[in-house]
N, C-alpha and C positions, 0 to 999 in steps of 0.2 A: 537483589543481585549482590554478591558476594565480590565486593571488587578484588582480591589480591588472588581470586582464581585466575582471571585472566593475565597474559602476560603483555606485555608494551617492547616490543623494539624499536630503541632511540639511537639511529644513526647521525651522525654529525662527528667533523676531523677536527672539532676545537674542543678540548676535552675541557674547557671551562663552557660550553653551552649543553654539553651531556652531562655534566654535574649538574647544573642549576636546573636542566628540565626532570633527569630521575629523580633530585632529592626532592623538585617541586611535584611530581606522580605519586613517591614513596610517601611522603608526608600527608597525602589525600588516600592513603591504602589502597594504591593501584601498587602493583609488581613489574616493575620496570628492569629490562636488562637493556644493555647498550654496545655500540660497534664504534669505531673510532673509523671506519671507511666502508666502502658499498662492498667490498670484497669478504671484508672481516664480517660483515653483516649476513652476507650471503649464505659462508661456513656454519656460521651459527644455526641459523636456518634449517641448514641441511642437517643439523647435530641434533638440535631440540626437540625433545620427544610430545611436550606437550603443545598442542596447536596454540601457533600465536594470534593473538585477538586483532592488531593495532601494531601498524607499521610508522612510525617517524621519522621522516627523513629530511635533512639539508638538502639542497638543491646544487648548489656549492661548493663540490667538494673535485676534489685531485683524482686522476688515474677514470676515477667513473662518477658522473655526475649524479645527483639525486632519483631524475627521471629516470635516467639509464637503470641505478639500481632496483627502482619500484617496479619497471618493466622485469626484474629476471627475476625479482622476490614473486609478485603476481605469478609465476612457475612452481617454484616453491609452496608459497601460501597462498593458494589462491580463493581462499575463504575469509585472509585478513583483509580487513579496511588500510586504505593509504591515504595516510597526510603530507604533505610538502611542504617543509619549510622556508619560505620563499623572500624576497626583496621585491621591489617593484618592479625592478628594471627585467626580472624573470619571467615577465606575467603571459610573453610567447610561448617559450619552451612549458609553462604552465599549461595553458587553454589546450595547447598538443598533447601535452601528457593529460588533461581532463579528455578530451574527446578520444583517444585510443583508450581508456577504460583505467592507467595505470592507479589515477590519485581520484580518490572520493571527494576529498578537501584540504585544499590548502590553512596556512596560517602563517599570516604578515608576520613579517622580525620586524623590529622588535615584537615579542610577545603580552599580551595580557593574560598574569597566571588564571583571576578569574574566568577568564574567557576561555581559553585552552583547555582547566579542569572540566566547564562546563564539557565542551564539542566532546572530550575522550570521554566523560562520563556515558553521550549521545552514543558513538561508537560504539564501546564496551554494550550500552543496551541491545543496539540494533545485531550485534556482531551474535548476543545470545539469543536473539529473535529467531536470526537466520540458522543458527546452530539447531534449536529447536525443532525447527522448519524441516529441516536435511534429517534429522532422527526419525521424524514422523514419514518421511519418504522413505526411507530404506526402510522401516517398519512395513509400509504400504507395499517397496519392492519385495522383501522377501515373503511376504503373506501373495502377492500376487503371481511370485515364481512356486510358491506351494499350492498356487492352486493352478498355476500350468498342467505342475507335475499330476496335478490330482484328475485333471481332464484325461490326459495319456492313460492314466490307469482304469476312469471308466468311459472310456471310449467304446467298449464290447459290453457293457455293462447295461441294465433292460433301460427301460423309460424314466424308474421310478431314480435311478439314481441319476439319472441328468438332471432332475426337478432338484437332486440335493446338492449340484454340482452348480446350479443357475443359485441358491439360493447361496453358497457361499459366497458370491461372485459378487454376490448385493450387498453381505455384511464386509467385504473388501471393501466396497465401494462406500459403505457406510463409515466405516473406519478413516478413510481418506481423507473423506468432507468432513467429521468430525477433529481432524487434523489442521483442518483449514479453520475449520469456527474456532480451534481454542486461540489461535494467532490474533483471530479477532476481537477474538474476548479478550485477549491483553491489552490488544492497540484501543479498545473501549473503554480500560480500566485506566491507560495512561493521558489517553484524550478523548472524554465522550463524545463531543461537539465532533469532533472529526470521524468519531465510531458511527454516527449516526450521519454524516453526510453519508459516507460511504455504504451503508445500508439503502437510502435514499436513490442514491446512483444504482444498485441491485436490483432493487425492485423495481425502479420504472424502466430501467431500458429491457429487464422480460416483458414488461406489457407492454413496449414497446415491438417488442420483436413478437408477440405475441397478434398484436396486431398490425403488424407486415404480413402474417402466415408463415412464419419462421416454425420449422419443425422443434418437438422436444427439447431433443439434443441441442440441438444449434442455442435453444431457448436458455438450456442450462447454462451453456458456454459463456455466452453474456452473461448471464446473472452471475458467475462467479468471477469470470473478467472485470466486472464491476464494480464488486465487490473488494476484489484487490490492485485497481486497475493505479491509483495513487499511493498505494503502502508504500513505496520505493522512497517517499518524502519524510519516512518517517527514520528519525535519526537524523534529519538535515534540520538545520533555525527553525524554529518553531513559526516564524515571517511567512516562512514560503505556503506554509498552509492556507494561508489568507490574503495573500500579495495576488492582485493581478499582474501579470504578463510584464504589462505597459507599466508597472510600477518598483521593478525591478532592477538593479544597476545590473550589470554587466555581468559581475563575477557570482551576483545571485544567481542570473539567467544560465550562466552556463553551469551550473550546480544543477540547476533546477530541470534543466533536460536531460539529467542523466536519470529522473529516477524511475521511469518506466522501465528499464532495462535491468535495475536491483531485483524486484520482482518477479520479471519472466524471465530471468537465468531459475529461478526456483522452478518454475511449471514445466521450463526445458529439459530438466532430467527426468521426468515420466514421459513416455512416449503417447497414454491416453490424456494428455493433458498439454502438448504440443501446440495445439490448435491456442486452447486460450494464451498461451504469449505472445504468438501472433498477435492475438486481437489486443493485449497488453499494449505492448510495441508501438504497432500504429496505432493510438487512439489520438493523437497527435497530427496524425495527417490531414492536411486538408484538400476539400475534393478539388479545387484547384492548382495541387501542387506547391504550394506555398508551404506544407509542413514540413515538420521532420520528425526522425530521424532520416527518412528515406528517399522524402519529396515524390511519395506518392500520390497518386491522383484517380478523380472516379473511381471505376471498379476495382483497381489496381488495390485498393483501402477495403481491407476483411468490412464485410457488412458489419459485424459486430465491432466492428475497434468506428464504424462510423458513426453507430448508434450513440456508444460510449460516449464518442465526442458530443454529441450534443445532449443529451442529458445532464453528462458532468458539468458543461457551461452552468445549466441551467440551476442541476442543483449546488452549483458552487455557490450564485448571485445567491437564492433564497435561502441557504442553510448559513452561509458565513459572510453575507454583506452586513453591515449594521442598520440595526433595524431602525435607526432615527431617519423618520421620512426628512428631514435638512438636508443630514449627510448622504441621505440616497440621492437626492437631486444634485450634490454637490457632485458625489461621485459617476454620474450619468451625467454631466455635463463638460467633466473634465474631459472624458474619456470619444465621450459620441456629440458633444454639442448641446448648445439648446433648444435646437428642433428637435431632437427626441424627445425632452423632458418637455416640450411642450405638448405632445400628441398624445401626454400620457394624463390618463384622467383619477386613477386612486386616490386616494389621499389616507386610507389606514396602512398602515406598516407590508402588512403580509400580500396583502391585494396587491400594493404597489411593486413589491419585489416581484411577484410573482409575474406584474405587466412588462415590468421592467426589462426581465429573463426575455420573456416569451418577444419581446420587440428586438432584441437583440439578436434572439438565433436567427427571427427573420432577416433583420439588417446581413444576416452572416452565409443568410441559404444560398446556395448558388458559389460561394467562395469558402469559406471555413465548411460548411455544412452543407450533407444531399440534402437536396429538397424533397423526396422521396419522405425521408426520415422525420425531418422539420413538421411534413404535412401530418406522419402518424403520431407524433410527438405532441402536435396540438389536440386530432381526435381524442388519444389518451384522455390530456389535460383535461380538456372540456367535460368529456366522461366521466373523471375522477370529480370535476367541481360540481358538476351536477349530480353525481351518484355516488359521495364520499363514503366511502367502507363506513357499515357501523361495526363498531367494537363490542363483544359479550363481554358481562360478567362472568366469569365461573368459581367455581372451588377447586382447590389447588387437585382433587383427584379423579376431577372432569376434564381434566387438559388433556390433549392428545401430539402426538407427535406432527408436524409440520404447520399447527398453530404460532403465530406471531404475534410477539407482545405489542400492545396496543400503546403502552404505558410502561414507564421505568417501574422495577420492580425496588422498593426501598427496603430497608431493614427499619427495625422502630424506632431509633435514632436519626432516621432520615436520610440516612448514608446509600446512593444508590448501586444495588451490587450487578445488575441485568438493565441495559436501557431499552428502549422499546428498538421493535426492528426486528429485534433477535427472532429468528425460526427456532425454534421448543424442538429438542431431542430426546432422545428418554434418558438421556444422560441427567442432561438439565432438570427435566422433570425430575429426576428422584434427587437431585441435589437439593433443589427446592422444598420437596418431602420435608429431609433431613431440616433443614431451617426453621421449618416449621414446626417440626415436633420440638425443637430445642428452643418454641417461642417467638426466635425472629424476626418472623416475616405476616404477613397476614394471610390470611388464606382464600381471598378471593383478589382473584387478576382479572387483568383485562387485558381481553386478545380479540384477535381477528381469525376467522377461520378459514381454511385452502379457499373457500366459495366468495368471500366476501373482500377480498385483498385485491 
């Protein structure tokens, strides 16, 4: 990332706190422009030809408050990120402006520059995540209004050209998905441990919903739901990735439930992909009513956003607990007591985590979680521990398309470029090629095939 592309608008009426924060942005080769009030800010706004990345605002100011101005910029810019420069005694008119959608994140005055450079550097990442994201959409729009028009035109046309008008329709839809995998290949290249939950959550809650007797379609919607169901946290403290719930202060918590809703504003502007933000959204609810954003309950809760919720539990415990059986029992006692840790019989790492999970969503079925789900959720499990995928060897020119890597794939320095999880496209596959012929990489992988996953 090139920081002085993007731009910074720093609003604040003390023209000694808009010095010290541009020259403290400029000095980090960020491009910072500033507004001495929410009015001048606004002008500017409307003037600036290049979109703004990163909104800064005082909270405290004359004529129009901070929140007020982030509510009329979010008009204006409604693809920049908003920060709040806040006091304590702010921290109402904050929690209001986090919950109506105006501010992403606040930051205490006084400030820490280390700490501040970090968060806009977060920003500026996540701000070209999503810019990305919107390019490969309107890529996907206008390829999909080309082939509207292209149906109209063989609508009267014999048999043979519908079969060419069906097969466009798959390389759109190709193109799509492969729009979706490269976001993920970044968020794998920036945090593999999280790339690889997230893969985790994909694949079990399709076999999950695969055996519910969930059709197809529905099948895919999950797996991809899934797949991006927590992206929303990326760009937020690196904490919240691995913080339970219950281990949270306040001002994490409420950060921390907005980030379902980062994500499915992306899936909301295609119309065939409406469904999965739904199921984004509410993954959150519980069958009791007890969740949010909605305080949805039973069926009211997309089948698929109830899947999600229980998998994600699941695979959150086993992929990002620590794996020191001490701190597992420390942390399963804080949380649920000692009568759980004590019904629990493991005592290796993975075994334990995985009893751990699997006691938990029970504890949870019936209130957090269908029981429905919880039941097929076990069958799975048991299925997968009894009948674990095996993995082939092959040579990199036996790989076929919708094969998944079994195994990170490394370069010969040991640097790894592909973690496992990843589903093989022909993209990928001929990238791979290329590595290979310039040495790279080895030439036998280990994968799993469509049959044995």
């Amino acid at each position: 990332m090139t920081k002085d592309k993007e731009i910074i608008l720093v609003v604040d009426d003390e023209n000694s706190i808009v010095n010290s924060l541009t020259r403290l942005l400029r000095r980090e080769g960020f491009h910072p422009i500033s507004a001495i009030s929410g009015h001048e800010g606004l002008e500017l706004l409307k003037k600036i030809e290049t979109p703004v990345a990163l909104i800064i605002s005082d909270q405290r100011m004359p004529e129009m408050t901070g929140d007020q101005f982030l509510e009329k910029a979010k008009e204006l810019a409604p693809e920049a990120l908003r920060f709040l420069l806040t006091g304590h005694a702010d921290m109402d008119t904050l929690i209001a402006a986090i919950n109506k959608g105006q501010v992403h994140r606040y930051i205490a005055k006084p400030w820490n520059d280390k700490d501040i450079v970090m968060q806009v550097s977060q920003a500026i990442e996540h701000f070209n995540i999503i810019k990305e994201n919107k390019s490969l959409h309107e890529l996907a729009h206008r390829q999909n209004q080309e082939l509207i028009n292209l149906n109209r035109q063989l609508e009267k046309k014999v048999t043979e050209r519908g079969r060419v008008l069906l097969k466009a329709h798959e390389e759109l839809k190709t193109t799509l998905l492969d729009g979706f995998r490269l976001i993920i290949s970044v968020v794998e290249m920036l945090n593999p441990s999280f790339g690889e939950y997230l893969n985790h959550v994909s694949v079990l809650s399709e076999r999950v919903g695969r055996d519910m007797g969930l059709d197809k379609d529905m099948r895919s919607q999950i797996k991809l739901a899934g797949m991006f169901h927590d992206i929303g946290l990326v760009g937020m403290p690196e904490s919240l990735l691995i913080k339970d719930k219950t281990e949270m202060d306040p001002d994490e918590y409420q950060l921390y439930i907005q980030h379902p809703y980062l994500m499915a504003i992306c899936f909301e502007s295609t119309p065939q992909l409406a469904q999965i933000s739904k199921i984004i959204i509410s993954h959150h609810e519980n069958v009791d009513g007890s969740g949010y954003p909605n305080g949805l309950k039973g069926e009211e809760i997309p089948i698929g956003s109830r899947i999600i919720a229980a998998v994600s539990d699941y695979c959150r415990i086993v992929d990002t607990w620590p794996t020191d059986p001490s701190q597992i029992h420390q942390k399963v006692t804080k949380r649920y007591g000692s009568d759980m840790m004590d019904q629990l019989t493991a005592t290796e790492s993975e075994a334990l985590l995985k009893e751990v999970a699997t006691a938990i969503l029970i504890k949870g079925s019936g209130r957090r979680y269908d029981v429905t789900v919880i039941k097929s959720l076990e069958r799975v499990l048991t299925m997968l521990q009894s009948e674990p995928p095996k993995p082939t060897k092959l040579a990199l020119n036996d790989l076929k398309e919708g094969m998944i890597l079994a195994e990170a794939i490394l370069l010969k320095n040991g640097e790894s470029i592909m973690n496992k999880g990843i589903r093989l496209n022909q993209r990928l596959i001929e990238s791979l090629e290329k590595l290979l012929s310039y040495g790279r990489i080895s030439d036998q992988v280990s994968v799993f095939t469509e049959n044995n996953v």
